[in-house]
N, C-alpha and C positions, 0 to 999 in steps of 0.2 A: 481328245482335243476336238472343238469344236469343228466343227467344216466352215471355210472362206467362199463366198459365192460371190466377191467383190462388193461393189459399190449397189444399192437398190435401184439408182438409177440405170448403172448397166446392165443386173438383172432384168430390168423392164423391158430396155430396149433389145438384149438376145428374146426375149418371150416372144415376144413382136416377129424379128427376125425369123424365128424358131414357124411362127406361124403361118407368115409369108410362104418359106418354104414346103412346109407341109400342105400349102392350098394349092402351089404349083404344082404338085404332083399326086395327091391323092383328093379321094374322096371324104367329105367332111363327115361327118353323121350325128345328127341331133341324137341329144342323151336318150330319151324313152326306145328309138329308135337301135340304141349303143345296146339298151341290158335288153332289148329283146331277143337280140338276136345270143346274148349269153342265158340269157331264162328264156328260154322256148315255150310257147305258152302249152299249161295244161301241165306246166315240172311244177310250180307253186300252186296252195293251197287257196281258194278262191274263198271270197270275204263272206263271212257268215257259215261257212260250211267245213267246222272242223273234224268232221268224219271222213275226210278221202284220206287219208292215210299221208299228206305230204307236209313237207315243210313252208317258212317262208322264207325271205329274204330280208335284210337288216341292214338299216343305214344309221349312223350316229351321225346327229349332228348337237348343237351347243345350240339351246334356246335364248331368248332376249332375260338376260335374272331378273328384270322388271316384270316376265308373265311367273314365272316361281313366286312372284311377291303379293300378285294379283291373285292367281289360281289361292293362296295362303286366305288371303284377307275376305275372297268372296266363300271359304269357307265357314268363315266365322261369321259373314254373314253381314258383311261390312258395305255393300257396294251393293245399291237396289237394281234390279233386273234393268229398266228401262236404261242404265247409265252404264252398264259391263255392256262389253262388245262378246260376244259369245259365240257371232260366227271365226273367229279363231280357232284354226282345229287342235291348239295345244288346250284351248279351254274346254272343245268337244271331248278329248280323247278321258278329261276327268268330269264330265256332267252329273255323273251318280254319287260324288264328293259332295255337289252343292244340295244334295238334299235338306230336309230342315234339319235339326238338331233335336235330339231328345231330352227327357227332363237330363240325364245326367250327361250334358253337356260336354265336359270336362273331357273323360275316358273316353267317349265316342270321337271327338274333336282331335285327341291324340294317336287314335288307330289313324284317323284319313291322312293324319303329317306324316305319321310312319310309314305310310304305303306311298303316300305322297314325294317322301325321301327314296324310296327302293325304285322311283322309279325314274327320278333322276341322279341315282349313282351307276352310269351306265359298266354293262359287260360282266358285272358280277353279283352277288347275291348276299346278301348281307347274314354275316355267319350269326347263330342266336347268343345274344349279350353283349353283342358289340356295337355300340352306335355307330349309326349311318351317317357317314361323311359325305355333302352332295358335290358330286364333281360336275355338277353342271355339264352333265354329256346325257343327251337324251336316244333312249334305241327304239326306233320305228319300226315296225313289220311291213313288209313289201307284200301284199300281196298276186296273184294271179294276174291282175291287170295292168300292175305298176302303177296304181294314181297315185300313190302316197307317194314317191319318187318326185312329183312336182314341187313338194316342199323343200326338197333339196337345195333345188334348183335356186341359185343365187348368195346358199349361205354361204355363209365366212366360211366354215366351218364343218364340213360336211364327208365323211369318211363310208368307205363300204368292202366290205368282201366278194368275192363272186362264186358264193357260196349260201346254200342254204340252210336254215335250225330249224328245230325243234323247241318251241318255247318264244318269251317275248324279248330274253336279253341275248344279244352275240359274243360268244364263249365259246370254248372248245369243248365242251360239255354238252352244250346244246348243237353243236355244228350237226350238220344231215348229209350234203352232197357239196362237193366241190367241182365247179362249173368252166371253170378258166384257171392257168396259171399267168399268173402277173410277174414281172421281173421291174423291181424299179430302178433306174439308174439315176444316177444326182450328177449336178454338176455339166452337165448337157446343154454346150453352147451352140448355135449356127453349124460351124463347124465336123464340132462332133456329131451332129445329127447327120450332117451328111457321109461322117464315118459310118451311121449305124444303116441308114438307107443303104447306102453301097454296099456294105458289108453281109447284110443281114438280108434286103428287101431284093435287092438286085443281082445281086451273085450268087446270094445260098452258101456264102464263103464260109464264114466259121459259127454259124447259126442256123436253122430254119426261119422261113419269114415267119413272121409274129400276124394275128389277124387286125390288130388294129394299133396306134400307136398314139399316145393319149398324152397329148404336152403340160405336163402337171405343174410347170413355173419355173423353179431351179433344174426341171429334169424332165425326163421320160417315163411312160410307164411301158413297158409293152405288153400286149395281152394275147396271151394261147387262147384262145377257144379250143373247148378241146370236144373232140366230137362225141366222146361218153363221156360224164361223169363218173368223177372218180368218187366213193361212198368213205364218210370221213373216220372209220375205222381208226383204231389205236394203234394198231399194226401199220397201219399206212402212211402216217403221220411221217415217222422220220424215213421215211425210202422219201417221201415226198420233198421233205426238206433239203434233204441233200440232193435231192434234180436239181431242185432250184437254184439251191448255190450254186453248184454243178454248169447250170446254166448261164448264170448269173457273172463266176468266174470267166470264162469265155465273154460276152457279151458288155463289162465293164472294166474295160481296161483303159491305158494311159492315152488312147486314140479316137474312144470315146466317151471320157472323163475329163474335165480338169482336176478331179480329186481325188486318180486310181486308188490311190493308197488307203482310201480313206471308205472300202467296199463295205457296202451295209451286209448282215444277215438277212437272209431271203423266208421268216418263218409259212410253213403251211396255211395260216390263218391269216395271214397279215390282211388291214385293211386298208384302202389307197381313197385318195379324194373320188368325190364322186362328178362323174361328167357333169358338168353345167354348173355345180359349185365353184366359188371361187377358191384360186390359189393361195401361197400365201403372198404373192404378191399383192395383193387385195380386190377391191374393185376395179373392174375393168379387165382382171386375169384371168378368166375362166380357166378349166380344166377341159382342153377341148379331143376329141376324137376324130381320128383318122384310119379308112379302111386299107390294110395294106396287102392281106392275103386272105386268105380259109382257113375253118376251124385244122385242127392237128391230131394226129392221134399222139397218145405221149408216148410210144416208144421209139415216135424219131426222133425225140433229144439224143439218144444215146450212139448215135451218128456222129454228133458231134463234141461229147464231154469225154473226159476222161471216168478212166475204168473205175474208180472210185464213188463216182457221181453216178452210175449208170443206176437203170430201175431194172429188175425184172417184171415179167409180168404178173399182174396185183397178183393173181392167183398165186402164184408162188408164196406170196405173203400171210401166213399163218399166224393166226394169236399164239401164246405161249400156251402150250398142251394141248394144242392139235395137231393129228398126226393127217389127214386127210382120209386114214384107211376108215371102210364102210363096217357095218355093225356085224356082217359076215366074218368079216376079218376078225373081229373082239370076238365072238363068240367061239372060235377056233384056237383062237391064244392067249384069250384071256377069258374063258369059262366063267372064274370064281366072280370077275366084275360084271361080266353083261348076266349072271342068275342075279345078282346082288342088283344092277340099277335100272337094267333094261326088262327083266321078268319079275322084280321087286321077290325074290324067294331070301330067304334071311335065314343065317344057320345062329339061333338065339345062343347057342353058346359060344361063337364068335363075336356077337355082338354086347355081351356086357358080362354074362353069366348068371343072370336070374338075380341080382340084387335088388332086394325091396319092393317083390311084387304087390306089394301091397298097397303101395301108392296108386298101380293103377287100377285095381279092385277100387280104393276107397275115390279115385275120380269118376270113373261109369255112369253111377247112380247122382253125381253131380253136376254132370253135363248133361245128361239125359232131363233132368227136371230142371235143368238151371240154366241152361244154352238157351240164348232170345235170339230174334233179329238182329244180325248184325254181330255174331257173337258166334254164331254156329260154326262158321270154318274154324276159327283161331279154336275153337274149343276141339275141334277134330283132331286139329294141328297139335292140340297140347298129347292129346289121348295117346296117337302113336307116336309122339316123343317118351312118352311117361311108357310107354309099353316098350319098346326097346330098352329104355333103360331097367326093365322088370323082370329081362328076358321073354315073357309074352309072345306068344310063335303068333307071324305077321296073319295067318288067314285066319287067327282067332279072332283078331283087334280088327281084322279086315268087315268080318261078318257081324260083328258086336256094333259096328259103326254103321254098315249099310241098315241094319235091324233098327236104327235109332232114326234111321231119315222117315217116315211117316209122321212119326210123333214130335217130331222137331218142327215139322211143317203146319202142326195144329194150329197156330194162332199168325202164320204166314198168309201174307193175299197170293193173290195166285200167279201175279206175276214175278214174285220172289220167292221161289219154291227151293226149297233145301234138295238136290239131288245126287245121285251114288255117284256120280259126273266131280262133283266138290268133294266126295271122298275121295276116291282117287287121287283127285290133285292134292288132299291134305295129307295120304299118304309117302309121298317123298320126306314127309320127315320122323318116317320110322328109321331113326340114327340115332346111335350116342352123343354124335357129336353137337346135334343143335338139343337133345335133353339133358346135358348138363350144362346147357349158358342158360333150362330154363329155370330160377327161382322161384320161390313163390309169390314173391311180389309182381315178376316177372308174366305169370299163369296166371295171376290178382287179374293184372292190367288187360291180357288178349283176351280172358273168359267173361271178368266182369264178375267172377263168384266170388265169395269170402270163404276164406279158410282159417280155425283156430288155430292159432300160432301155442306148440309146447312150451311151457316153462321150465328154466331149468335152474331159478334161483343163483346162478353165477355160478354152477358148476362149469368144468368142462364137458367138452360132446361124451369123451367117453365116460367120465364116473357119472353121467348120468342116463346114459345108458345101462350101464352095469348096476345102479342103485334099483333101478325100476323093472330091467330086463333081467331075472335070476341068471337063463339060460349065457348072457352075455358074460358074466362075470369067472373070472379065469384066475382071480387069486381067492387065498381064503379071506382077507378082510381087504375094505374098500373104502377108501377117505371120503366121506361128506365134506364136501370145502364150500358149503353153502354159508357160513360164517367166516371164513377165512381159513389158507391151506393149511395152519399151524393148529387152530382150536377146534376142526371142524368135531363131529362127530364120526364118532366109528361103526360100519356092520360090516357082518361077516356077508357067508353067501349067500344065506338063508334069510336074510334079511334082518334079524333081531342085531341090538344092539352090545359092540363090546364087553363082558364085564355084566354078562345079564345071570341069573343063576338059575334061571329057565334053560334046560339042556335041548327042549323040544322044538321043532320049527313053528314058528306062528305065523299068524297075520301082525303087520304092525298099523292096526286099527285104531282109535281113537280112545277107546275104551279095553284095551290092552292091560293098562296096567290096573287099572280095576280089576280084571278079573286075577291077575298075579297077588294083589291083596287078599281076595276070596278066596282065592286055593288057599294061601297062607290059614288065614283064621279060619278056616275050615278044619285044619288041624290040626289048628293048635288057638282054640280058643277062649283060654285066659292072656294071650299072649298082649302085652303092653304095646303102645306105638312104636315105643324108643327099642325093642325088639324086630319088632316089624322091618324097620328103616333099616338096622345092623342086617337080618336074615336077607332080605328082597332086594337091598342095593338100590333100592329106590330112593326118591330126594322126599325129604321132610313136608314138603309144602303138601304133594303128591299123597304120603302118605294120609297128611291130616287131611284131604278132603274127602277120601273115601273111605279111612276107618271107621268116625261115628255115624257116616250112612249108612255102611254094612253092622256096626252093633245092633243100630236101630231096630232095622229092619229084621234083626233073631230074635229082638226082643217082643 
């Protein structure tokens, strides 16, 4: 059921009211001012410099659909330089779009709309074959200084985390640090504010003070700064979640609420308006801040929430199969896994039992001349997967691989040099388990080599196996179903053909049955065709082509 926040005109005038009060008693604080003190400088990634290892921060806002329309048209090329306004930084942020065009027009003009699209469908990533739906929500990077935050400022429409990513869209995927916990309550009139000041700001009754308290229109937000950042781990995700509610529960009740009943879910990521943005009460409502207390550590929420809600400390919080013990501890109770991952030793008859050593014989000699740039690791990678599954004992494949890095490097510069450094690392996949997800197509694609694929004429794997491999074969005769399983042709083990009156093993050569005609009239040569064909079990045609070669050639 929707939420009732009355009439818009008496929303306005509590906002108003709500504001009054909050000047009487606290400190006001300008927005750049607000996220400084939640991004402490030198936590965010500074502009132009993506080597220090951090993230940034992200704000979605909704751009004018008239610059999506412009950004489009001055692609194509439509709108001459002097009459496009280009200091607009939604025009700056795509300037490399407006390049010229090339002859094929077309294909190049449809990558820049595609990219064009990805990067106003904010918060997610467009899955491959699915067209891009634009939601007209655009995601900014914060960086280090916060100037891009002045864009904010003023829109309709303007949302943010107090949280940092990894990447340029805000998602729980790319999330990095979380910097504040926010609590937002709705339905927060005069009134009730002065429930939550008493309650919260001034007694310490059934809350800790919150550091600042941010009048978002219909509500409040209140905001932990919190004195460390919490790291946005999998693991951490729902302990985090349930604070909040946690917190949340306590601090949004029927005292300061008109809409108890009606309590939102508190998620880890959630993003809330941004200070200096407008509300939705529109112009004239900003989203203002108020300083109410100091950053928190998070384990005094648990002061005051119920035992269900409570956190322990992060450490305690383990991914799934981690135990915390150190590598002493494995090596003492679990011997057979730290010689296996931590001293890489492999006992080859645990690992597959020597099937098919031969594949990694016959790969050696094709990575070795065949591995380029760009190509040499995966090709490592293939080598000790194909050797595990070969049984190939590890410090063979080990040494056969370091032996190939010189000559790997013959047509390398020098500052991409093949080293025993990259064998190692390509060793972690002496396993069974990643050599059989590899195919050959598979081995095609990481090596870049070509391999002749066997033909087996629509046999199955095994009668064609057993047709060509004597040693495989385990009955006396064996169906050729290269024509079909009913009319195929028949041989025994030895290779010759059912119903042959050759008792000796042969080749089944090309010129086979020629020679079965020459034994024949060799001993017995008055002998007629139509003899021939009855004695040899041969076919007629077969016959007549090499009986009057072979007279000839007596005669």
């Amino acid at each position: 059921m929707a939420k009732n926040y009355g009439k818009v005109a008496d929303q306005k005038a509590s906002y108003l009211a709500k504001e009054e009060l909050l000047k009487s008693r606290f400190e006001q604080v300008a927005p750049m001012d607000f996220y400084r003190e939640i991004f402490d400088e030198g936590c965010l990634q500074k502009i132009g410099d993506e080597s220090d290892g951090l993230g940034t921060a992200i704000f979605r806002f909704q751009p004018d659909r008239s610059t999506y329309k412009k950004i489009k048209a001055r692609m194509r090329g439509e709108y001459q330089d002097e009459l496009f306004n280009d200091s607009d930084l939604m025009m700056q942020r795509f300037a490399k779009m407006f390049d010229a065009l090339p002859a094929d027009a077309d294909e190049e003009l449809n990558k820049r709309y595609d990219e064009l699209d990805k990067q106003f469908h904010a918060g997610a990533y467009r899955k491959p074959g699915q067209p891009i739906e634009t939601s007209w929500k655009f995601d900014q990077r914060v960086h280090d200084d916060l100037s891009e935050l002045g864009e904010a400022i003023g829109k309709r429409f303007a949302i943010m985390a107090p949280m940092s990513y990894f990447g340029i869209k805000a998602n729980s995927k790319n999330a990095r640090y979380l910097y504040a916990l926010v609590i937002d309550v709705d339905g927060v009139g005069v009134e009730q504010l002065k429930h939550i000041i008493n309650g919260i700001v001034d007694q310490d009754y059934y809350m800790c003070c919150p550091t600042y308290i941010v009048n978002s229109g219909h509500g409040v937000h209140l905001y932990y700064v919190l004195e460390e950042p919490i790291p946005c781990y999998k693991n951490l995700r729902e302990p985090i979640t349930r604070l909040k509610n946690g917190i949340a529960r306590m601090v949004w009740n029927d005292r300061t609420s008109t809409i108890s009943g009606h309590r939102d879910d508190q998620p880890w990521g959630q993003m809330y308006r941004v200070v200096g943005s407008l509300s939705k009460l529109g112009t004239g409502y900003p989203a203002t801040a108020y300083r109410t207390g100091k950053p928190v550590d998070i384990m005094q929420f648990n002061d005051y929430i119920f035992d269900e809600y409570k956190i322990k400390p992060l450490d305690s919080y383990k991914p799934v199969g981690v135990s915390g013990h150190d590598l002493e501890y494995w090596k003492e109770h679990n011997p057979k896994w730290y010689k296996k991952k931590i001293l890489h030793e492999y006992d080859t008859k645990e690992v597959v039992g020597g099937k098919f050593p031969w594949l990694y014989e016959k790969l050696v000699p094709k990575v070795r001349l065949g591995a380029k740039v760009g190509t040499r690791y995966h090709s490592m990678c293939v080598l000790f997967a194909d050797a595990a599954l070969g049984g190939i004992p590890y410090s063979q494949v080990y040494e056969t691989c370091v032996a190939m890095v010189d000559f790997l490097n013959r047509d390398a510069d020098k500052d991409n040099q093949f080293t025993v450094a990259d064998v190692e690392c390509a060793a972690k996949y002496y396993t069974t388990s990643f050599g059989r997800w590899l195919t050959l197509d598979r081995i095609e694609a990481m090596t870049e080599l070509k391999f002749e694929r066997n033909k087996r004429n629509h046999r199955s794997q095994a009668d064609h196996l057993k047709k060509y491999i004597p040693a495989m074969r385990s009955v006396e005769i064996v169906k050729d179903t290269r024509f079909g399983t009913e009319t195929g042709n028949k041989i025994n083990k030895d290779g010759r053909p059912v119903g042959s009156k050759d008792t000796k093993p042969r080749n089944r050569t090309a010129d086979s049955k020629e020679q079965v005609i020459r034994a024949y009239l060799q001993n017995h040569p008055d002998a007629k065709k139509v003899e021939v064909i009855r004695e040899t079990g041969l076919s007629k045609p077969t016959v007549y082509k090499w009986y009057d070669k072979i007279k000839a050639e007596g005669k």
